[in-house]
C-alpha positions as CSV (number, residue, x, y, z in Angstrom):
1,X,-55.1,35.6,-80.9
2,X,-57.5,37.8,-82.2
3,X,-57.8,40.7,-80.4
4,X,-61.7,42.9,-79.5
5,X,-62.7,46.2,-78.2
6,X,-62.6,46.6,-74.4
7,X,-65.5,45.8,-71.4
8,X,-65.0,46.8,-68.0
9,X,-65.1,44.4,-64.3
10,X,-65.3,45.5,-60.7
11,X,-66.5,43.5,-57.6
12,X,-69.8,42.3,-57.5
13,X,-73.0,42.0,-55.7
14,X,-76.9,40.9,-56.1
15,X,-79.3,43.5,-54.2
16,X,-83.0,43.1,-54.5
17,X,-82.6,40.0,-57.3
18,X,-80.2,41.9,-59.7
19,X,-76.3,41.7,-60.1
20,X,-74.4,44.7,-60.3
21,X,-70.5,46.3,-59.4
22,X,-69.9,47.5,-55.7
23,X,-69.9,51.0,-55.6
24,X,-66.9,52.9,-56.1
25,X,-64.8,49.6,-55.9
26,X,-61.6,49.1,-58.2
27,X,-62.6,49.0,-61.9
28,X,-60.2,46.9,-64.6
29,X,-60.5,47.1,-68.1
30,X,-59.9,44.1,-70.5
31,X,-59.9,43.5,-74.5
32,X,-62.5,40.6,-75.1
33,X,-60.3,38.2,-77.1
34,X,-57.2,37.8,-74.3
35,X,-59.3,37.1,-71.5
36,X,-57.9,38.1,-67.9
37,X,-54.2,38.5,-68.7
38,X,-53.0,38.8,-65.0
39,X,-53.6,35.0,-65.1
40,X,-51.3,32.6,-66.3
41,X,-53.5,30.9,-68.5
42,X,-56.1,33.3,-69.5
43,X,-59.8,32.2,-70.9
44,X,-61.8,34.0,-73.1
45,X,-64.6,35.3,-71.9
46,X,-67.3,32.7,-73.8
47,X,-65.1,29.7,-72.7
48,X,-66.0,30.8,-69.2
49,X,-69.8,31.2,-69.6
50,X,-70.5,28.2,-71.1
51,X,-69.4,26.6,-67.8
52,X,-71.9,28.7,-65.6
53,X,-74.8,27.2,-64.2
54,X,-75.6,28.8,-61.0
55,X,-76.2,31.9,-59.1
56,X,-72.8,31.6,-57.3
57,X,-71.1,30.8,-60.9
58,X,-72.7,33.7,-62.6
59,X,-71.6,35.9,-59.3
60,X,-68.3,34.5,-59.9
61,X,-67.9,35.5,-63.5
62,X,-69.4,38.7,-63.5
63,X,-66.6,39.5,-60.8
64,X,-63.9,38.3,-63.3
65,X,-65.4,39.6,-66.7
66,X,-67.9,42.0,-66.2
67,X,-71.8,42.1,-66.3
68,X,-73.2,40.9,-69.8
69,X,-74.0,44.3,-71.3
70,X,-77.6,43.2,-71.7
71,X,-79.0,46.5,-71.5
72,X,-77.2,46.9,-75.0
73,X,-78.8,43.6,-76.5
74,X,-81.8,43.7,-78.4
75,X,-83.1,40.0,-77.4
76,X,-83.2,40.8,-73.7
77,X,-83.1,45.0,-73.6
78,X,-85.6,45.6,-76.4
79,X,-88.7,42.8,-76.0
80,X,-92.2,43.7,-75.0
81,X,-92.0,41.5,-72.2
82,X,-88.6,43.4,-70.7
83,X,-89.2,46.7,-71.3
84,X,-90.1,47.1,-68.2
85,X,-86.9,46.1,-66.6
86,X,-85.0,49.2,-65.4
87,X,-81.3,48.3,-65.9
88,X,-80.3,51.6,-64.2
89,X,-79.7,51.8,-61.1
90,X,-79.5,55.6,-60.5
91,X,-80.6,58.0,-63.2
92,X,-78.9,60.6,-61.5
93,X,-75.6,59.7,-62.0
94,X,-73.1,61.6,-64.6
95,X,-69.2,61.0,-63.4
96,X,-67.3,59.8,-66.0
97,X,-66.6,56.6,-63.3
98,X,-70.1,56.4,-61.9
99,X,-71.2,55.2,-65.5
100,X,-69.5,51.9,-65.1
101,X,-71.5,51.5,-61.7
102,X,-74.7,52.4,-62.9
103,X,-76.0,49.5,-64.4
104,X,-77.5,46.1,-63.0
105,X,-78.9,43.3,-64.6
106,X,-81.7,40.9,-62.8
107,X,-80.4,38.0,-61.7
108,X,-82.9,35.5,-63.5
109,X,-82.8,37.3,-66.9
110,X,-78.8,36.9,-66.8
111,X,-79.4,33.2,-66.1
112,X,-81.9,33.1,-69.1
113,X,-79.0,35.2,-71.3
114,X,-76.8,32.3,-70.1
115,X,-78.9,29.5,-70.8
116,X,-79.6,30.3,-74.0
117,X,-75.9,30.9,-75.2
118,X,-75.3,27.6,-73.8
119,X,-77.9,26.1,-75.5
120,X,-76.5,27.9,-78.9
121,X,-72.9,26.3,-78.2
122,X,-74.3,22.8,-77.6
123,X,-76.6,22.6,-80.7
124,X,-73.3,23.9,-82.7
125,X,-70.7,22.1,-81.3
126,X,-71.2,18.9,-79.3
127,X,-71.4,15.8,-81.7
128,X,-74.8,14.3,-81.8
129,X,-76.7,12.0,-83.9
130,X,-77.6,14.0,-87.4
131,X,-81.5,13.3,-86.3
132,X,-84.2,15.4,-88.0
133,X,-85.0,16.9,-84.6
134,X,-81.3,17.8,-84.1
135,X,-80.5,19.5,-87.5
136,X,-83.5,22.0,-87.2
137,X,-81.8,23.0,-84.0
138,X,-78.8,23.3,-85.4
139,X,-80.1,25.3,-87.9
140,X,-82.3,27.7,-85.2
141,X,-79.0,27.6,-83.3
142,X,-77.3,29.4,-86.5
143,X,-80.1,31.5,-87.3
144,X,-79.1,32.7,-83.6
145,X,-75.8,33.1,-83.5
146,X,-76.3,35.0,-87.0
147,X,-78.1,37.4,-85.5
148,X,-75.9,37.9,-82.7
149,X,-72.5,38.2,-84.6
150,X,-74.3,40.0,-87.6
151,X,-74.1,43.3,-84.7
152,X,-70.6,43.1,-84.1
153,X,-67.8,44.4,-86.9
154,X,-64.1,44.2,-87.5
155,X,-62.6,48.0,-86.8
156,X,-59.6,49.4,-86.4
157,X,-57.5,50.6,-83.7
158,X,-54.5,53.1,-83.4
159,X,-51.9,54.3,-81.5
160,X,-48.0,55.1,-80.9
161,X,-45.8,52.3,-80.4
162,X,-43.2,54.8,-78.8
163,X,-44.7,56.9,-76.3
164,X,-41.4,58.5,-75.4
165,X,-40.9,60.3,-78.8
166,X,-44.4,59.2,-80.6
167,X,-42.9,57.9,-83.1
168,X,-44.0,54.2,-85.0
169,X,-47.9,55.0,-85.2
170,X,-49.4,51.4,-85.7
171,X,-53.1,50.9,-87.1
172,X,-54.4,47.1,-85.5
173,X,-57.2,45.6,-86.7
174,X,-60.2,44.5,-84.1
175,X,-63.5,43.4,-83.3
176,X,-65.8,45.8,-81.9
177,X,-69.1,44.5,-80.3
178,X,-71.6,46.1,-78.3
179,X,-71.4,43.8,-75.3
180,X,-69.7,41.3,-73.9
181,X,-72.7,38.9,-74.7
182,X,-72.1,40.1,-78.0
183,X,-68.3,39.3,-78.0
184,X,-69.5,35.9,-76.3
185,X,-71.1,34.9,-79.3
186,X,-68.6,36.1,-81.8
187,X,-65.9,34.3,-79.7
188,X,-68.5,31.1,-79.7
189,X,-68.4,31.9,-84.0
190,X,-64.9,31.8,-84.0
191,X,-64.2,28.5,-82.8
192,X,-67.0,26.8,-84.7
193,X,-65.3,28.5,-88.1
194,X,-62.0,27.0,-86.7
195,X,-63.2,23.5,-86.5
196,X,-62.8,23.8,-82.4
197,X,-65.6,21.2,-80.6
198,X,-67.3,21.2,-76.9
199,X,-67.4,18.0,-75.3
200,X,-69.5,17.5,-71.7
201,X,-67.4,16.6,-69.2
202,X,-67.5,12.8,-68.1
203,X,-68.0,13.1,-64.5
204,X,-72.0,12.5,-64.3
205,X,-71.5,15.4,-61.2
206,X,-70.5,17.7,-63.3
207,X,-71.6,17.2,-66.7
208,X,-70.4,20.4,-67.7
209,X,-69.1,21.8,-71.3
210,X,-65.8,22.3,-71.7
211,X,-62.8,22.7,-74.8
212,X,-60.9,19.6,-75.2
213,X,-57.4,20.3,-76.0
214,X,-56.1,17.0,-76.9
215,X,-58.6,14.1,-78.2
216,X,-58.5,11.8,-75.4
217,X,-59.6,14.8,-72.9
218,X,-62.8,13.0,-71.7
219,X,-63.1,15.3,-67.8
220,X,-63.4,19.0,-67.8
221,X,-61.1,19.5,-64.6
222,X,-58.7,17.5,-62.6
223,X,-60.9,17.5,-59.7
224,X,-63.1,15.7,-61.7
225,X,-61.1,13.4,-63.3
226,X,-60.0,12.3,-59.4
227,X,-63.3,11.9,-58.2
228,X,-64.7,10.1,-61.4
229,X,-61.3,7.8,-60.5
230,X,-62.3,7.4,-56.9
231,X,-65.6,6.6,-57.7
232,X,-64.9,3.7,-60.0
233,X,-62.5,2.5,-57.9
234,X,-64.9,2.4,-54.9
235,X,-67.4,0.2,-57.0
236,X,-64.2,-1.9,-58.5
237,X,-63.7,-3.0,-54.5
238,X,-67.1,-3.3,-53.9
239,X,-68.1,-5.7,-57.0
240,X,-64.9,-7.1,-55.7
241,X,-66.3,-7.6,-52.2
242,X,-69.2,-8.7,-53.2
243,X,-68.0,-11.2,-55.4
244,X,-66.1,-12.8,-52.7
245,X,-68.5,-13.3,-50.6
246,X,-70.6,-15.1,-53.6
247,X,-67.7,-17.3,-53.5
248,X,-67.6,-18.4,-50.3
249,X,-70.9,-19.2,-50.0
């Protein structure tokens, strides 16, 4: 498990069309690479943005990983169009803690940031047909996700691995990036260089990307592997039914 340099999560709220953290609400801290460890089976932070698709989701993972850091990326911070965007909230504030509540990020432009790193991880990683029209978005797919990863670097982190007597000081090799959308698409990077593949979930309610881990995986969730089950066995007793009733007559 590879491990990243650290983002920050709190509680969060939309106000006036832009996510951000509750004020002075519990912040935790997190390395990118092991995910939400208090869980018992953690997921990386890109695994989990793939699968938003709506206001609620995006509310939803924001309160688990963090905001996206877009302030920090030059795609969505930096553009004529957004420069206008005012990603602080209060100029005013110096504490060393109010600097983790001072940012926001509008709601639609984090759905953009979203879509588009979704985008990226189909054109990369769900098998399609090698068309003409699919191969130059693959390659404008790469071109993106160069340009993303090409900000982030391996570094190296330090520390005492006995705090009683500091003695054992360890060097540990990481990645830093600048954001977690950064770290979303070096994650993405890292499973495409490891052969990993995305597969859209068969339930045609759901449709949504998701990691197989064994090669017969064909629904994203139980829930929706039940109701795809349901679902065909409702039309299996109706066919049924119906031919039946052809029968008889």
């Amino acid at each position: 498990m590879y491990e990243g340099s650290g983002w920050w999560r709190g509680e969060p709220e939309i106000i006036n069309g832009a996510i951000r953290l509750k004020k002075n609400t519990h912040i935790n801290f997190y390395q990118f690479f092991t995910g939400v460890t208090e869980e018992a089976d953690p997921i990386m932070p890109h695994r989990a943005l793939i699968r938003v698709q709506t206001v609620k989701d995006a509310v939803d993972f924001v309160g688990k990983y963090g905001l996206l850091g877009l302030w920090k990326c030059k795609p969505y911070a930096f553009s004529e169009v957004n420069l206008k965007i005012n990603f602080i909230i209060d100029e005013d504030r110096r504490g060393e803690m109010d600097f983790y509540f001072q940012w926001q990020e509008p709601i639609s432009l984090f759905m953009l940031a979203v879509r588009e790193f979704r985008e990226t991880a189909e054109a990369l990683m769900l098998s399609e047909p090698a068309t003409d029209d699919f191969k130059a978005t693959r390659r404008e797919a790469l071109n993106s996700l160069d340009g993303w990863i090409s900000e982030c670097h391996p570094a190296t982190t330090a520390g005492f691995t006995d705090f009683t007597n500091f003695t054992e000081f360890k060097a540990r090799p990481i990645w830093h990036c600048p954001s977690l959308l950064h770290a979303c698409y070096l994650g993405l990077w890292l499973d495409l260089t490891e052969g990993r593949k995305l597969r859209r979930c068969a339930d045609k309610y759901c449709e949504r990307l998701f990691y197989a881990d064994r090669p017969n995986k064909r629904f994203c969730s139980e829930e929706c592997r039940n109701r795809a089950n349901r679902r065909a066995h409702y039309h299996r007793q109706k066919d049924k039914a119906l031919s039946s009733c052809i029968t008889d007559l």
